[in-house]
VOTIMI-72509 format. One record per residue (C-alpha): chain; x, y negated, z; residue in one letter. Coordinates in steps of 0.001 Angstrom, whole numbers, plus 500000, padded with zeros to 6 digits. Example, Ala and Ser with C-alpha at 12.3 -4.5 7.8 and 13.67 -1.06 7.14 Angstrom:
<filums>
  chain      px      py      pz  resn
      A  512300  504500  507800     A
      A  513670  501060  507140     S
</filums>
This chain:
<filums>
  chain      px      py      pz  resn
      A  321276  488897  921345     X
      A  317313  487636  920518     X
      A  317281  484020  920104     X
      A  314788  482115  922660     X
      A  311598  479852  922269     X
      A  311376  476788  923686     X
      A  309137  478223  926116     X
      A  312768  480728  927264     X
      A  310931  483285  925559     X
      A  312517  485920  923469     X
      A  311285  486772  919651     X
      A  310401  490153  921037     X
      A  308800  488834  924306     X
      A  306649  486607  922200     X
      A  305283  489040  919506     X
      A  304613  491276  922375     X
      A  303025  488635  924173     X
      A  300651  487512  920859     X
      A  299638  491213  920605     X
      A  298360  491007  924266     X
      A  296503  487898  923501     X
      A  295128  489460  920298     X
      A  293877  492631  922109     X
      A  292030  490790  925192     X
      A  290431  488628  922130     X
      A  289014  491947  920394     X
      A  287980  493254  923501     X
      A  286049  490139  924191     X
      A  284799  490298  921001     X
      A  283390  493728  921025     X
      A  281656  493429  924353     X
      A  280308  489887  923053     X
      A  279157  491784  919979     X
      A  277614  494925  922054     X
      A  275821  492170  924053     X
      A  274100  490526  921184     X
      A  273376  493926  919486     X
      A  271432  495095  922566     X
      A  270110  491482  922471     X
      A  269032  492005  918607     X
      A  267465  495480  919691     X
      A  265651  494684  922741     X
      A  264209  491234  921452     X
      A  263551  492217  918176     X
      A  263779  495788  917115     X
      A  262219  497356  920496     X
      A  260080  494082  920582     X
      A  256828  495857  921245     X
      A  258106  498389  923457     X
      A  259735  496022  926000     X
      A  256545  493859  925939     X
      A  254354  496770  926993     X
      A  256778  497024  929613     X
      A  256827  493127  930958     X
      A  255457  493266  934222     X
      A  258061  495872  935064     X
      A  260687  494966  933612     X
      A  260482  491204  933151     X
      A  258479  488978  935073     X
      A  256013  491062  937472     X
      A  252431  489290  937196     X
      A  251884  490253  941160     X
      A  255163  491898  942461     X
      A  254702  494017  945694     X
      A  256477  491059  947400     X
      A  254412  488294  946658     X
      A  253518  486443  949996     X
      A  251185  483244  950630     X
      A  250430  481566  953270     X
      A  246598  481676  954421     X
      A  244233  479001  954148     X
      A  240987  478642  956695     X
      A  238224  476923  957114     X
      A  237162  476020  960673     X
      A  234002  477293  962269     X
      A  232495  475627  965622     X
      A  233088  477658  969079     X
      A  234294  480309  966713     X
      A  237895  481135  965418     X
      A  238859  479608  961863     X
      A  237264  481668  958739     X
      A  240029  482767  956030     X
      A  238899  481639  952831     X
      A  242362  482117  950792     X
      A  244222  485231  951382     X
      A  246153  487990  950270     X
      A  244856  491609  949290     X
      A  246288  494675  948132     X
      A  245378  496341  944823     X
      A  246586  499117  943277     X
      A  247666  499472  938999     X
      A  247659  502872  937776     X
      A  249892  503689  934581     X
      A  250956  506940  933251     X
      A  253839  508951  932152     X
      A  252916  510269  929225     X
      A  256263  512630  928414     X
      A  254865  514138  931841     X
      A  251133  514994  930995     X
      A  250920  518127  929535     X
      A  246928  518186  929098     X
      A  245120  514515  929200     X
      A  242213  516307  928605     X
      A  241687  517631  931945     X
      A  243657  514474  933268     X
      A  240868  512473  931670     X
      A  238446  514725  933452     X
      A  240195  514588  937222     X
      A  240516  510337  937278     X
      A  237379  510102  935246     X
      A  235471  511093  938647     X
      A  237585  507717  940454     X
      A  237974  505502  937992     X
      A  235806  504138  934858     X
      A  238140  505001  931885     X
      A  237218  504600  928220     X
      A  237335  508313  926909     X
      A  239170  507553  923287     X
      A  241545  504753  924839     X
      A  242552  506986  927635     X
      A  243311  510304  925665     X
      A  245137  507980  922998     X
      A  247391  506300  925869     X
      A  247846  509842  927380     X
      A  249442  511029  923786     X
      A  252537  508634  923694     X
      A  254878  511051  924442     X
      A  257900  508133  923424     X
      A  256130  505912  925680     X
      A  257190  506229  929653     X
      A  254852  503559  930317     X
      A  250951  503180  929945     X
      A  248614  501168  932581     X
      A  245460  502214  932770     X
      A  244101  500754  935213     X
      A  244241  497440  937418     X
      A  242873  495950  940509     X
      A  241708  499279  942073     X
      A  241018  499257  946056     X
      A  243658  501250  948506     X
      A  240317  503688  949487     X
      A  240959  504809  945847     X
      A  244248  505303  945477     X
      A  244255  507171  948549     X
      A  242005  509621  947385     X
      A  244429  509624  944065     X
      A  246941  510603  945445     X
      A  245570  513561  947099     X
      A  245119  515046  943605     X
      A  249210  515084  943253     X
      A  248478  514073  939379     X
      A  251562  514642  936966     X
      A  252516  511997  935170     X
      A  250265  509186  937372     X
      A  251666  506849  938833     X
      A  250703  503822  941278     X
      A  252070  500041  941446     X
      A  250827  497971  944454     X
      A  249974  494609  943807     X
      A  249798  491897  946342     X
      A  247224  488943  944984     X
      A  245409  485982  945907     X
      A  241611  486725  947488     X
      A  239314  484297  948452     X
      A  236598  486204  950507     X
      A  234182  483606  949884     X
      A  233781  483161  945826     X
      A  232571  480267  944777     X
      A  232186  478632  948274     X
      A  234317  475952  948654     X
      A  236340  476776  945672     X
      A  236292  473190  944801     X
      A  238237  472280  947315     X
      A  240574  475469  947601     X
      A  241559  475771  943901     X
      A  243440  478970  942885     X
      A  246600  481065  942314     X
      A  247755  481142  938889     X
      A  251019  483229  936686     X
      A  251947  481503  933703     X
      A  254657  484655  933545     X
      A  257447  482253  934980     X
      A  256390  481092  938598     X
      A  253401  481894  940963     X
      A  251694  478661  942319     X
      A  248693  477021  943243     X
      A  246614  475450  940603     X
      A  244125  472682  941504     X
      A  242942  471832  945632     X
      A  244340  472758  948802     X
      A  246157  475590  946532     X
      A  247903  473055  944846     X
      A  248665  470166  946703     X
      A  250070  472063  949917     X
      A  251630  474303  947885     X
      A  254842  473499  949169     X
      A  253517  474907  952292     X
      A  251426  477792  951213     X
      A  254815  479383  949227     X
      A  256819  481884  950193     X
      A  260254  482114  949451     X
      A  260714  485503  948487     X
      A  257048  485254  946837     X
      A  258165  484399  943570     X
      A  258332  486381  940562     X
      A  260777  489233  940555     X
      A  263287  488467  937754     X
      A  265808  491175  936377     X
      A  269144  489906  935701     X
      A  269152  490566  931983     X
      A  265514  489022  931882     X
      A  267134  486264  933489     X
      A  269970  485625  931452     X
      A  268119  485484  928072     X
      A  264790  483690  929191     X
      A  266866  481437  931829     X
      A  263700  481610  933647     X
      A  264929  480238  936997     X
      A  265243  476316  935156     X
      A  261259  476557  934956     X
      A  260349  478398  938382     X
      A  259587  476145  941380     X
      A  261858  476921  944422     X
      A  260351  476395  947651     X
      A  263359  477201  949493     X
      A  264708  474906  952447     X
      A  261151  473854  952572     X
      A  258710  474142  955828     X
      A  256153  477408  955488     X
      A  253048  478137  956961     X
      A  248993  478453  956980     X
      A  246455  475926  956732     X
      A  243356  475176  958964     X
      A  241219  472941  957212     X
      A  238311  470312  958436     X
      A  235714  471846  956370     X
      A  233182  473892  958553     X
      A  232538  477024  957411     X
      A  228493  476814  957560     X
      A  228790  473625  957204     X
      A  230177  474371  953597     X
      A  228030  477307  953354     X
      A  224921  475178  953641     X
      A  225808  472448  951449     X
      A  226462  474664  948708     X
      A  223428  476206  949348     X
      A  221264  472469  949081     X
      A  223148  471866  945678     X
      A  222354  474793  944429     X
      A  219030  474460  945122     X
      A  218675  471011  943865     X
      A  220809  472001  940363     X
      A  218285  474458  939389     X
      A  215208  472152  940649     X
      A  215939  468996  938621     X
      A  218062  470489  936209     X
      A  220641  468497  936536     X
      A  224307  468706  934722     X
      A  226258  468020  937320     X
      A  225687  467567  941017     X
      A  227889  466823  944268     X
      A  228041  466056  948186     X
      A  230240  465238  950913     X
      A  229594  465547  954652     X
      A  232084  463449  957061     X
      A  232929  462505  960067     X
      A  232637  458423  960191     X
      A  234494  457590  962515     X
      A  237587  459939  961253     X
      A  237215  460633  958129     X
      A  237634  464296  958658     X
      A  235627  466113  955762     X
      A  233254  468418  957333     X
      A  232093  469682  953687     X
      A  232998  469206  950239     X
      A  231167  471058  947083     X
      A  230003  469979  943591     X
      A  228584  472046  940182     X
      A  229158  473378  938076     X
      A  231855  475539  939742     X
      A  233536  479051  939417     X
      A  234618  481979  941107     X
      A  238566  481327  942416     X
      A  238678  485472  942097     X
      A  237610  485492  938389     X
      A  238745  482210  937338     X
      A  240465  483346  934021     X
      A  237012  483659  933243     X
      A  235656  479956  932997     X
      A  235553  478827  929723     X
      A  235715  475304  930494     X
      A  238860  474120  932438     X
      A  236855  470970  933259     X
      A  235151  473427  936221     X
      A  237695  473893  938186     X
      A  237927  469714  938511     X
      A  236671  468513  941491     X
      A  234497  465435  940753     X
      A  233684  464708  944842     X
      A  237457  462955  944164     X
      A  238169  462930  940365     X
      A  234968  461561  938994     X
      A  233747  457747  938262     X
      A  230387  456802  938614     X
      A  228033  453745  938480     X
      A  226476  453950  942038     X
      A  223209  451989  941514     X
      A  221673  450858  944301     X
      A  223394  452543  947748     X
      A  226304  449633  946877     X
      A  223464  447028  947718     X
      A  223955  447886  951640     X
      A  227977  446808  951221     X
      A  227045  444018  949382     X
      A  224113  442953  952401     X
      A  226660  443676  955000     X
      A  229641  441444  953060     X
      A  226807  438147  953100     X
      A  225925  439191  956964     X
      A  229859  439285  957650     X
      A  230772  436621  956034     X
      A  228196  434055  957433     X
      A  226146  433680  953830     X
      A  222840  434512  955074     X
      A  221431  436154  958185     X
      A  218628  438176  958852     X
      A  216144  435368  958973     X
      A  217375  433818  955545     X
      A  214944  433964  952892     X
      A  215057  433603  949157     X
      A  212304  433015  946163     X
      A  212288  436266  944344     X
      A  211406  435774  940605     X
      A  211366  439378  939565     X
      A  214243  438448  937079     X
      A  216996  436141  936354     X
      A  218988  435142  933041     X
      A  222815  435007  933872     X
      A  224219  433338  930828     X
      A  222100  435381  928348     X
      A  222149  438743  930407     X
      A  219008  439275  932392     X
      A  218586  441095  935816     X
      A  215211  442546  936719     X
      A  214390  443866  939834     X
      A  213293  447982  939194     X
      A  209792  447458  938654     X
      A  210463  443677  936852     X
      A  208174  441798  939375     X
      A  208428  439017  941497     X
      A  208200  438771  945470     X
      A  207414  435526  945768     X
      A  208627  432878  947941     X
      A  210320  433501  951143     X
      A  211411  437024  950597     X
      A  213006  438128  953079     X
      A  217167  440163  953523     X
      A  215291  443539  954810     X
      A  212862  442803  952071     X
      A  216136  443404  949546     X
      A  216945  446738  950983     X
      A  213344  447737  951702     X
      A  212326  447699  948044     X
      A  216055  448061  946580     X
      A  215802  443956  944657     X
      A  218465  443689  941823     X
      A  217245  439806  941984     X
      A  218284  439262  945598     X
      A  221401  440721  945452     X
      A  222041  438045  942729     X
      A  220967  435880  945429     X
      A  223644  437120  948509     X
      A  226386  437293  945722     X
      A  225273  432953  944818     X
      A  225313  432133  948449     X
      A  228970  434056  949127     X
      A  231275  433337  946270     X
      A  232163  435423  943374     X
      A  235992  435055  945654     X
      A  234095  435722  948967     X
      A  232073  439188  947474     X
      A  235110  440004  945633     X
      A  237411  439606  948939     X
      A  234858  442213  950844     X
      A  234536  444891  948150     X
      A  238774  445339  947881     X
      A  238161  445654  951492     X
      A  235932  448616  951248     X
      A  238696  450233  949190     X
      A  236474  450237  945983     X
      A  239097  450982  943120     X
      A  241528  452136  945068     X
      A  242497  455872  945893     X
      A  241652  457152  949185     X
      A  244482  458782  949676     X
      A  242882  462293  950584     X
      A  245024  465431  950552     X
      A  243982  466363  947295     X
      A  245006  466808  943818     X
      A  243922  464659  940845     X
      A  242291  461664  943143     X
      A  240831  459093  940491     X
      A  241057  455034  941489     X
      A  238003  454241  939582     X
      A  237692  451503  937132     X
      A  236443  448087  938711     X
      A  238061  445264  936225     X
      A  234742  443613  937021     X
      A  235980  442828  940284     X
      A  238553  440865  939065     X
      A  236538  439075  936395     X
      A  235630  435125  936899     X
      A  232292  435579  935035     X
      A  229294  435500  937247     X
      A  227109  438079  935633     X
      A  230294  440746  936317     X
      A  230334  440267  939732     X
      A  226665  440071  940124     X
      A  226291  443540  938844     X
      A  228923  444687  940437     X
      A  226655  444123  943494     X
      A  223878  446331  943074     X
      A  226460  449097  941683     X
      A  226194  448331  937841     X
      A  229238  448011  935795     X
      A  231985  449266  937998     X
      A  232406  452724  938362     X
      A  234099  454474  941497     X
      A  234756  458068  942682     X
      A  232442  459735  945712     X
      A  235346  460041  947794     X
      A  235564  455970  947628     X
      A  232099  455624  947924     X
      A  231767  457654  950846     X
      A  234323  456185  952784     X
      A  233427  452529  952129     X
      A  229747  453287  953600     X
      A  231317  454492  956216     X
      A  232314  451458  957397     X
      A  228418  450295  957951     X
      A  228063  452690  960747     X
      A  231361  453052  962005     X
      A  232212  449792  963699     X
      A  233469  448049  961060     X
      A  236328  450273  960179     X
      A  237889  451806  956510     X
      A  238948  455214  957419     X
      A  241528  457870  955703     X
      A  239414  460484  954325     X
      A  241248  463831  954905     X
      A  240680  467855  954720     X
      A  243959  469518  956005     X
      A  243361  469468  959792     X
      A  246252  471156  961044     X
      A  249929  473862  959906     X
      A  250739  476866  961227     X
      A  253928  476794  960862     X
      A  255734  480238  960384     X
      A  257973  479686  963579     X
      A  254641  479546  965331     X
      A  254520  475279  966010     X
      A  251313  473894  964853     X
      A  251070  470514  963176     X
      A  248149  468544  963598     X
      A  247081  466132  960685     X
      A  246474  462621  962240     X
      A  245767  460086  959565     X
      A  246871  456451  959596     X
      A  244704  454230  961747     X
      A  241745  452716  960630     X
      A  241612  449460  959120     X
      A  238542  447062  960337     X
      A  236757  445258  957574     X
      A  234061  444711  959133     X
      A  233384  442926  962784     X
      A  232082  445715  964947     X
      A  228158  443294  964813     X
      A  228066  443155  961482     X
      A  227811  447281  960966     X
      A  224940  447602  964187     X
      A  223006  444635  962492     X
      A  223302  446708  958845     X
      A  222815  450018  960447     X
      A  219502  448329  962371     X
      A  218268  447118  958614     X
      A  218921  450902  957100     X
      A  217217  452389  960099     X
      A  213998  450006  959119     X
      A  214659  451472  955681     X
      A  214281  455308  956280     X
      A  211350  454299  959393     X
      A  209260  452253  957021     X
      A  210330  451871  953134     X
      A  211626  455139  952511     X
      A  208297  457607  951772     X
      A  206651  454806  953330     X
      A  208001  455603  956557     X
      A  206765  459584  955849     X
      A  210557  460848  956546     X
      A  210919  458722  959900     X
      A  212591  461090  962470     X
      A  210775  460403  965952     X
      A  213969  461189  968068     X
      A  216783  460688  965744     X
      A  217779  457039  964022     X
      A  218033  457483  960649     X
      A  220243  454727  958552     X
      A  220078  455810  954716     X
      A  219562  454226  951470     X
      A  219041  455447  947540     X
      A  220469  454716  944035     X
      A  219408  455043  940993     X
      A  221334  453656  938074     X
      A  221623  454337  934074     X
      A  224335  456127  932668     X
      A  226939  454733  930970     X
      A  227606  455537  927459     X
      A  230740  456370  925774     X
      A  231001  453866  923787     X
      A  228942  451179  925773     X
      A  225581  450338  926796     X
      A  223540  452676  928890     X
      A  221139  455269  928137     X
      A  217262  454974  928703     X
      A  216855  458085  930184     X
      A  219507  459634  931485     X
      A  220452  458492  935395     X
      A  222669  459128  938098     X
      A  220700  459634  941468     X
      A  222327  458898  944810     X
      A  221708  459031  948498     X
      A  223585  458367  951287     X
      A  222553  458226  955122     X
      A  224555  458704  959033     X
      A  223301  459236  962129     X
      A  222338  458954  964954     X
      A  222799  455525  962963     X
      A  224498  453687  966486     X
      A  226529  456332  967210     X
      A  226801  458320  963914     X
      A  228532  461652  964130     X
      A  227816  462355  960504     X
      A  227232  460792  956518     X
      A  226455  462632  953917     X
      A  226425  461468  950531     X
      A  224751  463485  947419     X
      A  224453  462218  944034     X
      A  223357  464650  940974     X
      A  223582  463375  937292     X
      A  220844  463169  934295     X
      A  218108  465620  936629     X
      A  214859  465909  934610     X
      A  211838  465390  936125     X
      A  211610  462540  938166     X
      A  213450  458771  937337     X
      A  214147  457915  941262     X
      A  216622  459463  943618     X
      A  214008  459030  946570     X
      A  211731  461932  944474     X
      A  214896  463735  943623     X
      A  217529  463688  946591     X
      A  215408  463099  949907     X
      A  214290  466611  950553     X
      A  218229  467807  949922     X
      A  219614  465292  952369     X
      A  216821  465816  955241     X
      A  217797  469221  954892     X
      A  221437  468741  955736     X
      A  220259  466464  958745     X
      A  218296  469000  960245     X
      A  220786  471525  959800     X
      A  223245  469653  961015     X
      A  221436  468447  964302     X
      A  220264  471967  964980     X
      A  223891  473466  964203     X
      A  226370  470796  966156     X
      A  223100  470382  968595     X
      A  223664  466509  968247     X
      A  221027  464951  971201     X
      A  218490  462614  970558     X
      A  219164  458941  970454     X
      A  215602  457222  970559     X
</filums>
């Protein structure tokens, strides 16, 4: 008899048992050790090989199965206008174990395709090499003709990719598609910030299992899955957009200027009916921008001194607020000295006695809006300008929205809030800036800026975007009795009265300030120009706000921005055939 284990187990049993254990073990061990090996020779050894190979056999840069939804902009009495979509292009690679003669193969896609000579025949040679692209981004009329030639050795891999039909139009707001090799996603805009949305699940990259189990590349992809999917229809017009783009090109390359920006919106929305700014780019060729500041979009992500179109907020805040009316009257010394800092109306001289509140806006007086800011309160004028939103974001569907930086209207010191009045010394985005002139000719109200206005979903429901209400921050009297003092602007001050509209009410207003510098102070020569008007100014369908920075040429924004934002007026009458109000 075999003595037993503990375990009931006899000697033999056991050893038999240990030898089973054993053998599993070195089986492991072996396929853990073949796994590594291939591991050492695919990573390492074959390195180069397997890298010429990525897109196929790692992470496809635009797999056949790539899906996105589409993104449109709308167009009046017209369907909406797809200005983010997908296309097909072909790559073409070769075989080269197949090509017997790349001569004559150089010669037959040669007459299709524009093909280095010397690169090509070298690529065609690599017999070891089952693998060469040659080609990318070639249109399905070519490849159809391609084929037709039954080419040994050529072969042709469809890729699916992002298109946006309009280049540069827009692209501001749209943003684009980027790879980083791990996960296809929208970078910057609409792209970005509905990209939950826009995503397809079975859009993402195509993964091999291997590839997966060495990179882990799923812990860095973004999943949309679970998650609603469908197309976009935004607010932005299509000619709408087209035209402004059009205007700020056209005043970039008159004044010169570095940068330069607009917004057109509904006022009594906030629905953005355009949106553009320069420099920009190309959303089909963006790998090519040098400068990944371009693909910013400053209409929400830049801070700016306003200058002078904050006097208006400031004039309606001391009507509002019972300060002064419109029959109040002030001495105007062409300067004042605020604890050692002096204010000086543009020109330095006085009015006089008994200058009157449309006097202030007429001729744009640093030294009376010292005056309104006195007679409210630095608490009062700092109450009404949190109102307008000023230093805080919007809220606008888009990526990257700045709040500004307005300390100064927190500050107890005089002088900070006094400049803070005519524009100087806080510094606020043009999405705020927009929206809180709004409010002049809207009734009174603070709207929600937005640009998305409805989804598509895939099951064929449509969302439509409705923003929170409005909040009123102004009594409905107080923004006809500021839009009455703009209108006597534009009709007599502005051009002296030259750009008065006989049938439409016009309620507008310029800026000019200095540009900050970096590291404090401003610059004598360098500006930032400003204009903002809506109308029919008792009833306004439409602002529009430009602004262009450091333009050469001319030191006011009435030389520099009037002619841009008459334009857009005109255009916009003739193109939404808005009827006459006077």
């Amino acid at each position: 008899m075999h003595d037993k284990s503990s375990t009931g187990l006899t000697e033999d049993q056991l050893l038999r048992s240990q030898d089973r254990a054993h053998a599993v073990m070195l089986i492991w061990f072996l396929v853990a050790l073949v796994i590594l090996g291939r591991a050492l020779y695919v990573q390492v050894i074959k390195h180069g090989y397997y890298a010429d190979l990525a897109e196929k056999q790692y992470v496809s840069s635009a797999p056949p199965s790539f899906d996105r939804g589409v993104v449109y902009f709308s167009h009046r009495n017209k369907d909406p206008v797809p200005v983010a979509q997908l296309a097909s292009t072909y790559r073409i690679a070769l075989d080269p174990s197949a090509i017997d003669d790349p001569q004559a193969l150089y010669d037959s896609l040669s007459r299709y395709l524009r093909l280095d000579k010397e690169s090509f025949i070298a690529r065609a040679s690599k017999k070891d090499d089952p693998y060469e692209e040659i080609a990318k981004d070639v249109p399905e009329e070519t490849v159809g003709q391609l084929r037709l030639l039954k080419l040994q050795g050529v072969s042709f891999v469809k890729d699916n990719k992002r298109s946006y039909p309009e280049g540069e139009i827009g692209a501001k707001v749209l943003g684009f598609v980027g790879n980083n090799g791990l996960s296809v996603q929208g970078q910057y805009g609409i792209e970005r910030y509905y990209n939950d949305v826009l995503s397809r699940t079975e859009g993402g990259p195509s993964v091999n299992f291997f590839a997966e189990l060495f990179a882990d590349i799923e812990k860095t992809s973004v999943s949309n899955a679970d998650r609603d999917e469908g197309d976009i229809v935004l607010t932005v017009d299509d000619e709408v957009e087209r035209e402004l783009h059009k205007v700020l090109i056209e005043t970039k390359e008159t004044w010169h200027s570095d940068t330069v920006g607009g917004i057109v919106m509904d006022p009594k929305t906030g629905e953005i009916v355009a949106m553009d700014a320069l420099p920009s780019y190309d959303p089909n060729a963006f790998s090519n921008v040098q400068d990944a500041s371009q693909f910013l979009n400053q209409d929400v992500s830049g801070v700016y001194e306003m200058g002078s179109i904050i006097k208006p907020l400031t004039m309606a805040a001391a009507l509002d607020s019972g300060a002064v009316d419109e029959s109040t009257t002030y001495t105007d010394t062409g300067f004042r000295d605020l604890d050692g800092y002096k204010v000086r109306n543009f020109d330095g001289k006085p009015r006089g006695p008994n200058t009157s509140m449309q006097r202030i806006l007429d001729e744009s007086l640093n030294v009376g809006i010292v005056f309104l800011v006195e007679k409210m309160g630095i608490n009062t004028f700092q109450e009404y300008f949190k109102r307008y939103g000023l230093g805080q974001e919007t809220g606008i569907d888009l990526p990257s929205e700045s709040s500004g930086l307005t300390k100064n209207l927190d500050s107890k010191v005089f002088v900070d809030n006094a400049t803070a009045g005519f524009g100087q010394g806080i510094a606020i985005t043009p999405i705020q800036t927009i929206r809180a002139l709004a409010a002049l000719g809207n009734g009174g109200k603070l709207v929600n800026p937005h640009i998305v206005d409805s989804i598509i979903y895939e099951n064929g429901t449509v969302k439509k975007i409705i923003p929170d209400p409005a909040e009123q921050v102004l009594n409905a009297s107080t923004s006809e009795r500021i839009s009455r003092m703009l209108v006597h602007v534009v009709d007599t001050a502005l051009a002296h009265g030259a750009r008065k509209m006989d049938h439409y009410s016009i309620a507008a207003k310029t800026g000019t300030a200095q540009e900050a510098k970096p590291g404090g102070g401003y610059y004598e020569d360098r500006y930032l120009h400003s204009f903002f008007g809506y109308f029919p100014a008792y009833d306004p369908k439409y602002i529009i706000f430009l602004y262009h920075t450091n333009p050469k040429g001319a030191e006011y924004a009435s030389a520099t921005l009037t002619d841009p934002f008459f334009k857009l007026v005109k255009f916009l009458i003739s193109y939404y055939e808005i009827p006459p109000d006077r």
